[in-house]
Gaussian input, Z-matrix of N, CA and C with variables (Angstrom, degrees):
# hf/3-21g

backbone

0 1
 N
 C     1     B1
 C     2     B2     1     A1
 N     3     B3     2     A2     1     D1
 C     4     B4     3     A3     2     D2
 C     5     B5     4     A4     3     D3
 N     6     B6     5     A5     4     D4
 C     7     B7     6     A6     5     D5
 C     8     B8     7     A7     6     D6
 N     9     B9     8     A8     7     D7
 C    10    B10     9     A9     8     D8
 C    11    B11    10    A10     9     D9
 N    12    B12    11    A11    10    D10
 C    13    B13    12    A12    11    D11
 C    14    B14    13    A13    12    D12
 N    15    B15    14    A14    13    D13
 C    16    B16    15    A15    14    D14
 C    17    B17    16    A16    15    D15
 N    18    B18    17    A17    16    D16
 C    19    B19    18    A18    17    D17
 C    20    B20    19    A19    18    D18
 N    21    B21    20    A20    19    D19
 C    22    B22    21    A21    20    D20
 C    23    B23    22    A22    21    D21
 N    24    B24    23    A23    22    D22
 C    25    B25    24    A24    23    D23
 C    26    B26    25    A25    24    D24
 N    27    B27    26    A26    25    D25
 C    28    B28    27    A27    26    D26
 C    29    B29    28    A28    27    D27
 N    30    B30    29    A29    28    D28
 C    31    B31    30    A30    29    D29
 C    32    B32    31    A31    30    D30
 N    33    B33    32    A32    31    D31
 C    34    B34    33    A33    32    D32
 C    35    B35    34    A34    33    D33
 N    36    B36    35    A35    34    D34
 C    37    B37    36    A36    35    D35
 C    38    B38    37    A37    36    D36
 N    39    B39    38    A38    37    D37
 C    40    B40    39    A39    38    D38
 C    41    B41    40    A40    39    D39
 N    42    B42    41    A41    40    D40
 C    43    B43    42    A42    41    D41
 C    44    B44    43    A43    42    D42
 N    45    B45    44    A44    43    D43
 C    46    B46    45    A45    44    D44
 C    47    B47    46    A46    45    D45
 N    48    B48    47    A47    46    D46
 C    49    B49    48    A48    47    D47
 C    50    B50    49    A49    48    D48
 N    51    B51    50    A50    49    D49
 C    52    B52    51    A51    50    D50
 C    53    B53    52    A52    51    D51
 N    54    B54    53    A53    52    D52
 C    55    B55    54    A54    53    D53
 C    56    B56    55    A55    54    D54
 N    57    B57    56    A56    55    D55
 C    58    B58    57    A57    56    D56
 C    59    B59    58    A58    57    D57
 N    60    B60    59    A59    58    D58
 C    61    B61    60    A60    59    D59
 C    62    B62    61    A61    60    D60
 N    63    B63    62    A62    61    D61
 C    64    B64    63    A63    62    D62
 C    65    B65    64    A64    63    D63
 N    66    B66    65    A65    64    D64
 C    67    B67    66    A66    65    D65
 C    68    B68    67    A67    66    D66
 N    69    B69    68    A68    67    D67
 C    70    B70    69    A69    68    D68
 C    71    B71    70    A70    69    D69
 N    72    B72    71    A71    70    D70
 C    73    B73    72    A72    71    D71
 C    74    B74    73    A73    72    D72
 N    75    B75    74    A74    73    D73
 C    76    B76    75    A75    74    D74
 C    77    B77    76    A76    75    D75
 N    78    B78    77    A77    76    D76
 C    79    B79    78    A78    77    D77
 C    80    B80    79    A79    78    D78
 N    81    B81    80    A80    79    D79
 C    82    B82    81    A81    80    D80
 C    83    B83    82    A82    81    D81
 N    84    B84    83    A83    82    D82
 C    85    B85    84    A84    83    D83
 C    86    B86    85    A85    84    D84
 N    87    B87    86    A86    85    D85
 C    88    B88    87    A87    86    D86
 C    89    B89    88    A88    87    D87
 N    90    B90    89    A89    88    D88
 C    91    B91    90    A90    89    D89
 C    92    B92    91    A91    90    D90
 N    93    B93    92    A92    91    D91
 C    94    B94    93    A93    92    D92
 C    95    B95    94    A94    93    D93
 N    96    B96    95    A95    94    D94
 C    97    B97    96    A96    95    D95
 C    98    B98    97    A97    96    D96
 N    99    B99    98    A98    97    D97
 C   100   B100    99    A99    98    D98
 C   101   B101   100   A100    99    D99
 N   102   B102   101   A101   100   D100
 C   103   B103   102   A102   101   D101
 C   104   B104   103   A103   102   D102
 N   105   B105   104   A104   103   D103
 C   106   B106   105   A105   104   D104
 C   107   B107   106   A106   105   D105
 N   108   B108   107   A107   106   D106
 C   109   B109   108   A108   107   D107
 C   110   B110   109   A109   108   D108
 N   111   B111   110   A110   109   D109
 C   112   B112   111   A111   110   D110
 C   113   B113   112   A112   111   D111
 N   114   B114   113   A113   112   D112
 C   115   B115   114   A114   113   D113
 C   116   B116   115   A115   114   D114
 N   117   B117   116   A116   115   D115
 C   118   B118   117   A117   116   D116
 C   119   B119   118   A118   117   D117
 N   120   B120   119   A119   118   D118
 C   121   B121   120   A120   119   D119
 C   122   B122   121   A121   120   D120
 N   123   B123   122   A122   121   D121
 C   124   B124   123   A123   122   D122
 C   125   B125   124   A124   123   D123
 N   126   B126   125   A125   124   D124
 C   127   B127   126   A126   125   D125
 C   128   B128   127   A127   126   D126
 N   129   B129   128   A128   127   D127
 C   130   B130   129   A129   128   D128
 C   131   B131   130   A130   129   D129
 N   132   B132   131   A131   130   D130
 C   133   B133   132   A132   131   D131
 C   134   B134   133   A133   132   D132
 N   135   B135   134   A134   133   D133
 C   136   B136   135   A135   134   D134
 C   137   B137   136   A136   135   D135
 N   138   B138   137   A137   136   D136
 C   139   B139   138   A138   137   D137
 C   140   B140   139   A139   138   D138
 N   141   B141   140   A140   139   D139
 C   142   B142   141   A141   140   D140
 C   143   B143   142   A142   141   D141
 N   144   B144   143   A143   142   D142
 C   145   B145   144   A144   143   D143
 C   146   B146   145   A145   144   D144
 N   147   B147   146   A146   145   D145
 C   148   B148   147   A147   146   D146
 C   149   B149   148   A148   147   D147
 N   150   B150   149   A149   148   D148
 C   151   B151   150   A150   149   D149
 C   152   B152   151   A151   150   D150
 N   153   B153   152   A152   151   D151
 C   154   B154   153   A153   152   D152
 C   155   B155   154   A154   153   D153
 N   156   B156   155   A155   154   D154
 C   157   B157   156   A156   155   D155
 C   158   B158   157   A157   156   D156
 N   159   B159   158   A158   157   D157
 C   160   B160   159   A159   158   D158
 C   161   B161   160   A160   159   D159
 N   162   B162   161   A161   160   D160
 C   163   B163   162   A162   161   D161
 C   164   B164   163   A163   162   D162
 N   165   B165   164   A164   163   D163
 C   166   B166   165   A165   164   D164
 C   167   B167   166   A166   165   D165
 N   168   B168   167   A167   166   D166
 C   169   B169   168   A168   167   D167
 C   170   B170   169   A169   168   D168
 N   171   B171   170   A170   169   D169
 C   172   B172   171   A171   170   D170
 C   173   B173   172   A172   171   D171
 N   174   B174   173   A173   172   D172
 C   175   B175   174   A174   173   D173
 C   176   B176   175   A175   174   D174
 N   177   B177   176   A176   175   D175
 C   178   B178   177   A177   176   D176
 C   179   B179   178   A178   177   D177
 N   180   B180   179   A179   178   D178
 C   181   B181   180   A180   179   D179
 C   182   B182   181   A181   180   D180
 N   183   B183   182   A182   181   D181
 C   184   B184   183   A183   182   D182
 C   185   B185   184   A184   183   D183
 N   186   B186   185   A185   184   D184
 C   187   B187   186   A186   185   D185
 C   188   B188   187   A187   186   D186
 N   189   B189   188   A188   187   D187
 C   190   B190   189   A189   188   D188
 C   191   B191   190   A190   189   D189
 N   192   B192   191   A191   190   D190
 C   193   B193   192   A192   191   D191
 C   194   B194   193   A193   192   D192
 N   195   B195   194   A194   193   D193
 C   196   B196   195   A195   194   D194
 C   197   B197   196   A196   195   D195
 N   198   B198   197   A197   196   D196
 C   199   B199   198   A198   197   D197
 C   200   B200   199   A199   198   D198
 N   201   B201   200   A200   199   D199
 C   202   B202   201   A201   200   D200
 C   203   B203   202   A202   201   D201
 N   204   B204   203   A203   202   D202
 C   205   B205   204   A204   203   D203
 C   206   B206   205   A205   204   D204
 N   207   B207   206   A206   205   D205
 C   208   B208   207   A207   206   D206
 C   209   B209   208   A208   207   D207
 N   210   B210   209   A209   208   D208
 C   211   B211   210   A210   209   D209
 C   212   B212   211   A211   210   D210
 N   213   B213   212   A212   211   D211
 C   214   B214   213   A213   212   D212
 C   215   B215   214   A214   213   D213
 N   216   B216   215   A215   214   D214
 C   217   B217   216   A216   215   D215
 C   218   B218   217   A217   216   D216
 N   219   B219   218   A218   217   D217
 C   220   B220   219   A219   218   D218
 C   221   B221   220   A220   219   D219
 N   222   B222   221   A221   220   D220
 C   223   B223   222   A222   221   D221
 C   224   B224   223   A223   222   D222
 N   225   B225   224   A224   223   D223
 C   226   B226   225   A225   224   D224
 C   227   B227   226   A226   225   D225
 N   228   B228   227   A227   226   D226
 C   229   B229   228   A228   227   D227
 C   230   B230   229   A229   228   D228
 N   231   B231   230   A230   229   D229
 C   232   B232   231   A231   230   D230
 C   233   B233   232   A232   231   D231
 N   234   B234   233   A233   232   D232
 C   235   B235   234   A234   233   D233
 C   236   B236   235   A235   234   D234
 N   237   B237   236   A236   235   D235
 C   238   B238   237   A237   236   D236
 C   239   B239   238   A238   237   D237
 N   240   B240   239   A239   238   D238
 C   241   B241   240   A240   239   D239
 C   242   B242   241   A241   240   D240
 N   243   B243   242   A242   241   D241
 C   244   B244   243   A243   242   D242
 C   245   B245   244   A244   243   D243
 N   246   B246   245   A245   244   D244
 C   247   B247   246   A246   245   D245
 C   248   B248   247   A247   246   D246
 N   249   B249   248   A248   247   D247
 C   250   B250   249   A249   248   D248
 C   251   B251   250   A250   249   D249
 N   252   B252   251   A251   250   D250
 C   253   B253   252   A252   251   D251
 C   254   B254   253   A253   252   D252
 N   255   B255   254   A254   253   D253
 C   256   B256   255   A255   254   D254
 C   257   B257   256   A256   255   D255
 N   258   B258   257   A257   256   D256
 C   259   B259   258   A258   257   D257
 C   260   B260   259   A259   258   D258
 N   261   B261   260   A260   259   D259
 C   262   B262   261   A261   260   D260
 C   263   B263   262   A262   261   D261
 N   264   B264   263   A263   262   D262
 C   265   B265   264   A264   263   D263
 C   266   B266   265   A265   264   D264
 N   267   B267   266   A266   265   D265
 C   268   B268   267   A267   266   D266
 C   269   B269   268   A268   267   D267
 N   270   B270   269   A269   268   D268
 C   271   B271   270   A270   269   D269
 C   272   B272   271   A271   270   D270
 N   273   B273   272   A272   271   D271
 C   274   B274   273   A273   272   D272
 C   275   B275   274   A274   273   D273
 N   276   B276   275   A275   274   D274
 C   277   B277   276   A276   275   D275
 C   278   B278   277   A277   276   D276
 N   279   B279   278   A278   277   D277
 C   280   B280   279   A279   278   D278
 C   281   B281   280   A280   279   D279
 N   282   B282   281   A281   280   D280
 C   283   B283   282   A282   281   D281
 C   284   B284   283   A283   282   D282
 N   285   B285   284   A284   283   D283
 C   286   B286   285   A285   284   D284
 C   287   B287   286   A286   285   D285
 N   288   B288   287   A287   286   D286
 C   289   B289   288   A288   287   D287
 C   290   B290   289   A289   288   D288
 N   291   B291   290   A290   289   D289
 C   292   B292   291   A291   290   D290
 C   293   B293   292   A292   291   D291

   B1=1.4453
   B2=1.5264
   B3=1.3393
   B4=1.5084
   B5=1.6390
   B6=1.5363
   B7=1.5538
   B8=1.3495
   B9=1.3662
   B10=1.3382
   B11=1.8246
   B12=1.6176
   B13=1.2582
   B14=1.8151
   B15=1.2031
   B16=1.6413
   B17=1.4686
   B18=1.1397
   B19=1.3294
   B20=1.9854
   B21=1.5545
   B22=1.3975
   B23=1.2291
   B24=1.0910
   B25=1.8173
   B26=1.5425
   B27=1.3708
   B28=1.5002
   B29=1.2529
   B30=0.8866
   B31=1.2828
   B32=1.7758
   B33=1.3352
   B34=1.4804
   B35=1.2964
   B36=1.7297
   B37=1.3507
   B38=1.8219
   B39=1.7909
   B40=0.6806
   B41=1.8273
   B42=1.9067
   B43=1.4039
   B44=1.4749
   B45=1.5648
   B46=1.6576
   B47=1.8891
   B48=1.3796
   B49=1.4724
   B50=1.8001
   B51=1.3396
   B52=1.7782
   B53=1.7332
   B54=1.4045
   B55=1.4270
   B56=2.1905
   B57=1.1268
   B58=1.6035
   B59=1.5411
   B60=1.1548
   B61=1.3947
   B62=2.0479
   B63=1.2496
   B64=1.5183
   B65=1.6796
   B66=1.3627
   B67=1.6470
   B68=1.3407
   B69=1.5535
   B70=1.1798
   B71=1.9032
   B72=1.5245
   B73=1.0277
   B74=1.5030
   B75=1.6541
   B76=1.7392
   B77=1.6296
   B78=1.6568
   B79=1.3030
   B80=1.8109
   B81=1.6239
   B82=1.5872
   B83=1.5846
   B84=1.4140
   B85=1.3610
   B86=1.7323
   B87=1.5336
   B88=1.4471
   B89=1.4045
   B90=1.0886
   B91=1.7341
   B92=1.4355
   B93=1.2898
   B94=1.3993
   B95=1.2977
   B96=1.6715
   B97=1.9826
   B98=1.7859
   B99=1.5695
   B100=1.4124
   B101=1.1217
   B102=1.7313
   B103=1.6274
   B104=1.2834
   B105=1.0209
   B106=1.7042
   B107=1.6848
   B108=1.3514
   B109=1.4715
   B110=1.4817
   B111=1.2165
   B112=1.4566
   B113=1.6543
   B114=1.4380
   B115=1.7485
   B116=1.6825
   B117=1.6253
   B118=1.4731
   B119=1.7534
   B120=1.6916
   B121=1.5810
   B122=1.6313
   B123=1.4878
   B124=1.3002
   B125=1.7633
   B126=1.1495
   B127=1.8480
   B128=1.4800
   B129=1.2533
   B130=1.7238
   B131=1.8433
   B132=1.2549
   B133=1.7316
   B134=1.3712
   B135=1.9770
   B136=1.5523
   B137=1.3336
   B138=1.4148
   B139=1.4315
   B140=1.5784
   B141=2.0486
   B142=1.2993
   B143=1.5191
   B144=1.3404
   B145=1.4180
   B146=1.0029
   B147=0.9144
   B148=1.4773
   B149=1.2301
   B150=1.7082
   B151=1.7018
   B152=1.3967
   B153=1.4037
   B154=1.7127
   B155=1.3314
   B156=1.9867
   B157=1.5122
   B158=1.4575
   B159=0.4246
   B160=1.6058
   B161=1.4506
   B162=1.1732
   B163=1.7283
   B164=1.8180
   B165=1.1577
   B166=1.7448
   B167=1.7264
   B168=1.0910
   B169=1.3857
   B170=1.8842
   B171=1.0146
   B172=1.3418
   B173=0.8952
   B174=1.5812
   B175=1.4426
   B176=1.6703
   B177=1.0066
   B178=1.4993
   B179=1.9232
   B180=1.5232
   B181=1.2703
   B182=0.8715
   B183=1.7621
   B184=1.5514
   B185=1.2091
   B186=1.4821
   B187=1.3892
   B188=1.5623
   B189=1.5600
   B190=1.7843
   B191=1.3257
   B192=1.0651
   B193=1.6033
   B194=1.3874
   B195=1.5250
   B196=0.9413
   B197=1.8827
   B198=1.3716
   B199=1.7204
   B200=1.4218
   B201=1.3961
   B202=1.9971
   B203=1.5900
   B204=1.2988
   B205=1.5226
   B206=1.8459
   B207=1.4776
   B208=1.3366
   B209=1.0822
   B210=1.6614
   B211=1.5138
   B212=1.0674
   B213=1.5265
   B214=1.6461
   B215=1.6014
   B216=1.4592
   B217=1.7710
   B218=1.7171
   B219=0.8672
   B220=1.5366
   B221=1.3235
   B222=1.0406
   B223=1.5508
   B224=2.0700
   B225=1.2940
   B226=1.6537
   B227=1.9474
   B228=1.0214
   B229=1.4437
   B230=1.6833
   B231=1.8016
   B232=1.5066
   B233=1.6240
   B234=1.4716
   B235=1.3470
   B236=1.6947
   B237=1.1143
   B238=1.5956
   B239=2.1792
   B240=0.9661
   B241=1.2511
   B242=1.6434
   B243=1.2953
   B244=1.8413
   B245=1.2341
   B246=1.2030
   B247=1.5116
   B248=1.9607
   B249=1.5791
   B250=1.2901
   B251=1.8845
   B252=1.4819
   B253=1.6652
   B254=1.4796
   B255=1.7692
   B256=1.3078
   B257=1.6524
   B258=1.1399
   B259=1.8049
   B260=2.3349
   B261=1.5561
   B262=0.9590
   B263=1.6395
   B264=1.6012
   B265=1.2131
   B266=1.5139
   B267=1.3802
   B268=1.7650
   B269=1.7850
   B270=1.4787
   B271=1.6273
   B272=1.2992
   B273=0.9165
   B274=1.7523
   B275=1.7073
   B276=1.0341
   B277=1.3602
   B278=1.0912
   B279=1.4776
   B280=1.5420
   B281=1.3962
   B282=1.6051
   B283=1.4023
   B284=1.7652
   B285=1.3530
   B286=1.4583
   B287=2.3006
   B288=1.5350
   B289=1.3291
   B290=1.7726
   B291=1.8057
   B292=1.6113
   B293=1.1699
   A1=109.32
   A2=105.56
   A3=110.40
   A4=116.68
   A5=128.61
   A6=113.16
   A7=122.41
   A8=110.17
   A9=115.59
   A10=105.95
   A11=95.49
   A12=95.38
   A13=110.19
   A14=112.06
   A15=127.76
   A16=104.46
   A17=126.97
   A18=128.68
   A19=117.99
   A20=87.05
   A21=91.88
   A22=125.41
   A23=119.81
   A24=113.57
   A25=96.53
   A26=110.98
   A27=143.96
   A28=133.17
   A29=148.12
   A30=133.85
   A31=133.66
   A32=123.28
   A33=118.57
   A34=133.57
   A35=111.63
   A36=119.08
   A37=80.52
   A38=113.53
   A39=110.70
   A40=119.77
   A41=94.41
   A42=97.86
   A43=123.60
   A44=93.11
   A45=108.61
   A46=91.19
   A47=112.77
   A48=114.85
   A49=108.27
   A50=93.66
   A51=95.17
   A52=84.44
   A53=123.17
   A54=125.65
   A55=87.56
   A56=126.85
   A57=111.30
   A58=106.49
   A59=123.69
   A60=127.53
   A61=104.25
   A62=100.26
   A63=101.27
   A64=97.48
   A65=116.36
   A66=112.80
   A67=127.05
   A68=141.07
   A69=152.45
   A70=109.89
   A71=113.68
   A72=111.68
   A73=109.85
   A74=100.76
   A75=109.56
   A76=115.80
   A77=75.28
   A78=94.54
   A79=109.31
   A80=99.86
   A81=104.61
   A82=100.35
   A83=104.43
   A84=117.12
   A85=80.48
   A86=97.56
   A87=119.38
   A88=137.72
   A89=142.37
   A90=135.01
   A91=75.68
   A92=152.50
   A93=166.84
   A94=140.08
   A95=89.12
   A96=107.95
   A97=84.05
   A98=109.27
   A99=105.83
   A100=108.13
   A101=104.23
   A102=108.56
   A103=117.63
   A104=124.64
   A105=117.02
   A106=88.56
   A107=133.73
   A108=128.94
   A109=106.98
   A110=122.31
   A111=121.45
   A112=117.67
   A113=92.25
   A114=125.15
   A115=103.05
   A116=109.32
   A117=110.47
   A118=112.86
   A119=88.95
   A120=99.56
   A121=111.31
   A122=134.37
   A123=142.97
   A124=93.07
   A125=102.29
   A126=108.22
   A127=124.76
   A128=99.43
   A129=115.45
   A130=112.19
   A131=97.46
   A132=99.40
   A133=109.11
   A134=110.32
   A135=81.59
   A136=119.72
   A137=110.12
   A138=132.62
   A139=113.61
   A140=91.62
   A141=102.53
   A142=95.84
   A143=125.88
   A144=133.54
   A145=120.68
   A146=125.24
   A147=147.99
   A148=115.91
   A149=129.73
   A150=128.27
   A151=124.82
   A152=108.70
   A153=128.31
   A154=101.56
   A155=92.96
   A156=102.15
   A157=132.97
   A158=123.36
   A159=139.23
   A160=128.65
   A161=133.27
   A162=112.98
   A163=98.02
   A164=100.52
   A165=103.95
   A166=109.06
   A167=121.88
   A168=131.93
   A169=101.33
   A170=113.22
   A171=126.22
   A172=136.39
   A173=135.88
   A174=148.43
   A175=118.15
   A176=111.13
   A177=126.54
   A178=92.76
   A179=108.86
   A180=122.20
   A181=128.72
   A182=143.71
   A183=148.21
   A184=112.49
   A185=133.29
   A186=130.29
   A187=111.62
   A188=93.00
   A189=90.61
   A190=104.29
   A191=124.23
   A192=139.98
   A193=123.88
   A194=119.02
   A195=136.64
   A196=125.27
   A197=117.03
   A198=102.91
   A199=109.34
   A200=92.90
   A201=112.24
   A202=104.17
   A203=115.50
   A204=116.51
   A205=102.26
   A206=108.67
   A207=102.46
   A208=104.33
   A209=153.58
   A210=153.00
   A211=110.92
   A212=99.77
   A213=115.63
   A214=108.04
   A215=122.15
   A216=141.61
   A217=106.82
   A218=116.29
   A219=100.08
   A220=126.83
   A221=135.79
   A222=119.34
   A223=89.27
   A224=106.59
   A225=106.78
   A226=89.61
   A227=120.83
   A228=123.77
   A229=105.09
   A230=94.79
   A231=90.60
   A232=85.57
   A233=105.48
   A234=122.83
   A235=115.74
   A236=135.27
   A237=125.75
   A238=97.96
   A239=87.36
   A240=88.10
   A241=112.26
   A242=96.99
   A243=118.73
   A244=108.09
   A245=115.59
   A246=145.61
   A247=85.12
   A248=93.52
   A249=121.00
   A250=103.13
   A251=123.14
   A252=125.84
   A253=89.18
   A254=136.13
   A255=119.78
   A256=96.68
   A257=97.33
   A258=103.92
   A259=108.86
   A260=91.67
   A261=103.20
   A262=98.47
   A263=132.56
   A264=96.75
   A265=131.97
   A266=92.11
   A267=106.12
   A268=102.14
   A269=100.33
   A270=100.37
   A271=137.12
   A272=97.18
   A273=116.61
   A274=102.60
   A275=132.59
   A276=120.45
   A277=143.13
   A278=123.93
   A279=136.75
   A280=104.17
   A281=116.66
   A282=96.64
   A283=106.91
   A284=121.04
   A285=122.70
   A286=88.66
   A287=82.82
   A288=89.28
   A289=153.72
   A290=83.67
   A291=96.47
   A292=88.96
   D1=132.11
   D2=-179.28
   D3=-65.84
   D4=151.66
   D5=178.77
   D6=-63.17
   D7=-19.04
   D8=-161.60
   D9=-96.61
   D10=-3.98
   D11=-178.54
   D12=-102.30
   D13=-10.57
   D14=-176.29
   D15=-98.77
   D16=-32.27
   D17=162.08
   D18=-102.00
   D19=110.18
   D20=179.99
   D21=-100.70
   D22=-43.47
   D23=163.11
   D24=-142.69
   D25=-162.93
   D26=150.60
   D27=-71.66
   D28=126.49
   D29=161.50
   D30=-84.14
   D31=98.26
   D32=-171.16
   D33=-100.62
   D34=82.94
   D35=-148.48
   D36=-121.96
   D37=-176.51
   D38=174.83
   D39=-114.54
   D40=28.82
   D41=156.93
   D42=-114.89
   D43=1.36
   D44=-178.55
   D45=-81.16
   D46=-38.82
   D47=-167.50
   D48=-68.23
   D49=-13.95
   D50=-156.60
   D51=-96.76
   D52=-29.40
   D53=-165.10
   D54=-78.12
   D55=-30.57
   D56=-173.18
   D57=-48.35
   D58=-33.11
   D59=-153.90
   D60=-68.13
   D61=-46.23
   D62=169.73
   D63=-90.36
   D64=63.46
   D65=169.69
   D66=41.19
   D67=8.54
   D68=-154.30
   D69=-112.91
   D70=108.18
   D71=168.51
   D72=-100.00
   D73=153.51
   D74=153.60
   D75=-123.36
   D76=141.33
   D77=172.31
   D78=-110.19
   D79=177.04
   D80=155.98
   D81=-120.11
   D82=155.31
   D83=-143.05
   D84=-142.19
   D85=162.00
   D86=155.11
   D87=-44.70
   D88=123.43
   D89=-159.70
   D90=-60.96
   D91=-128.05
   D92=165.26
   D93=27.75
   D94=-15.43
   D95=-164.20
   D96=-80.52
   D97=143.06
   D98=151.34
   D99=-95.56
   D100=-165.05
   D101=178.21
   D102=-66.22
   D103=-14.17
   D104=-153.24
   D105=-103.95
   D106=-44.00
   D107=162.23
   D108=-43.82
   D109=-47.14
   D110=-161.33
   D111=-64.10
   D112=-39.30
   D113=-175.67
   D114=-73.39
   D115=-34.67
   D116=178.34
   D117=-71.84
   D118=-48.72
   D119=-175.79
   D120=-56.60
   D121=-34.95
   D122=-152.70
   D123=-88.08
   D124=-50.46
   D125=171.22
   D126=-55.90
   D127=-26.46
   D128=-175.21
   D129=-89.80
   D130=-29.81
   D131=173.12
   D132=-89.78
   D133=-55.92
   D134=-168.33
   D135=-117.00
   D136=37.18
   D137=173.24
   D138=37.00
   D139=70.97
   D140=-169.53
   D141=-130.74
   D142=-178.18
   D143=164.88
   D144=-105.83
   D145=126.15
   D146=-171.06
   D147=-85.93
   D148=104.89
   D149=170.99
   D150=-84.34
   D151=-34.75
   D152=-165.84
   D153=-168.06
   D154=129.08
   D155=150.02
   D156=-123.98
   D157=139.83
   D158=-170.47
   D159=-102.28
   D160=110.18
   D161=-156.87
   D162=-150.89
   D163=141.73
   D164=-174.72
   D165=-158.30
   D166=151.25
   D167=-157.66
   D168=-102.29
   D169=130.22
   D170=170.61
   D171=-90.20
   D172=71.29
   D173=-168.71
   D174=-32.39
   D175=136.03
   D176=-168.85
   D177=-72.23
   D178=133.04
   D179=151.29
   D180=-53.74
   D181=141.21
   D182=124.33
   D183=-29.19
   D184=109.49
   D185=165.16
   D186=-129.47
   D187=141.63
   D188=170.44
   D189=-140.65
   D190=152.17
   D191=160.70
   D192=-126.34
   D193=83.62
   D194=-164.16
   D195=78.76
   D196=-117.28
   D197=170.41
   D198=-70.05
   D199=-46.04
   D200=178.89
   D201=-29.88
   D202=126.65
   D203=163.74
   D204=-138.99
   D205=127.99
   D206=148.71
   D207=-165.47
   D208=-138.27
   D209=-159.35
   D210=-147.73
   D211=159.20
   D212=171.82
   D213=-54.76
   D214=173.35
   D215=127.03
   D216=-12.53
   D217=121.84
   D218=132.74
   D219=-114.63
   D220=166.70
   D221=-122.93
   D222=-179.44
   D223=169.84
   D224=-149.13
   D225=-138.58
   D226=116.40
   D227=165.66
   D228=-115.84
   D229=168.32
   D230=-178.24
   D231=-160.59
   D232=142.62
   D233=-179.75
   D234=-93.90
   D235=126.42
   D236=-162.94
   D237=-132.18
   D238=114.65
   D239=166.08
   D240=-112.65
   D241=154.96
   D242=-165.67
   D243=-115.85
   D244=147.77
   D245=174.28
   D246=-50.49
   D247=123.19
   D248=-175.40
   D249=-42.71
   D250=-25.11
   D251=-157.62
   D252=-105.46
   D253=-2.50
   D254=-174.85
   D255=-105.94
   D256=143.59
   D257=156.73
   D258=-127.73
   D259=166.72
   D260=-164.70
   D261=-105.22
   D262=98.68
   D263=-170.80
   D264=-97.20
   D265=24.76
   D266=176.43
   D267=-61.78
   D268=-51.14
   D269=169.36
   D270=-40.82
   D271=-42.74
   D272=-145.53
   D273=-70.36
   D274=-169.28
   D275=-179.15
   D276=28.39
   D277=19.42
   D278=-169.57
   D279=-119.33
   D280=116.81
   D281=170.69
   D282=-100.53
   D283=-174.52
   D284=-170.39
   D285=-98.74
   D286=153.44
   D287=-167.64
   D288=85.06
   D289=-4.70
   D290=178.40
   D291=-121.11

């Protein structure tokens, strides 16, 4: 699997923002990627070091709109924390809300 194909975006919530502070980004990732793809792919884009990964599956929602009922995606994120001397600087400077 290609890196660019196991790493699909970022995630910009305000527990992904609260997790930068102990060095820890999330991403969303591939239904399929394990950790060790994920840890390769994250090293290969932003030519960082990799300490810990962390990865867990996100259960699909109950949704209805009107009689219609069925659910969200579920969908696969993974938390990566970095060697305390790397930063990510896609992050960095963004606050939530502007």
């Amino acid at each position: 699997m290609n890196a660019r194909t196991v790493i699909i975006r970022p995630i910009v919530s305000e527990k992904s923002y609260a997790l930068l502070a102990a060095n820890k980004y999330t991403f969303r990732v591939h239904e399929r990627a394990h950790k060790t793809q994920v840890r390769q792919a994250v090293e290969e884009i932003f030519g960082v070091r990799v300490r810990d990964v962390r990865t867990m599956s996100v259960k699909p929602k109950p949704k209805r709109r009107g009689y219609t009922s069925g659910k969200t995606r579920g969908w696969k994120k993974a938390v990566v924390q970095l060697h305390p001397d790397d930063r990510i600087e896609l992050f960095e400077g963004q606050e939530l809300g502007e």
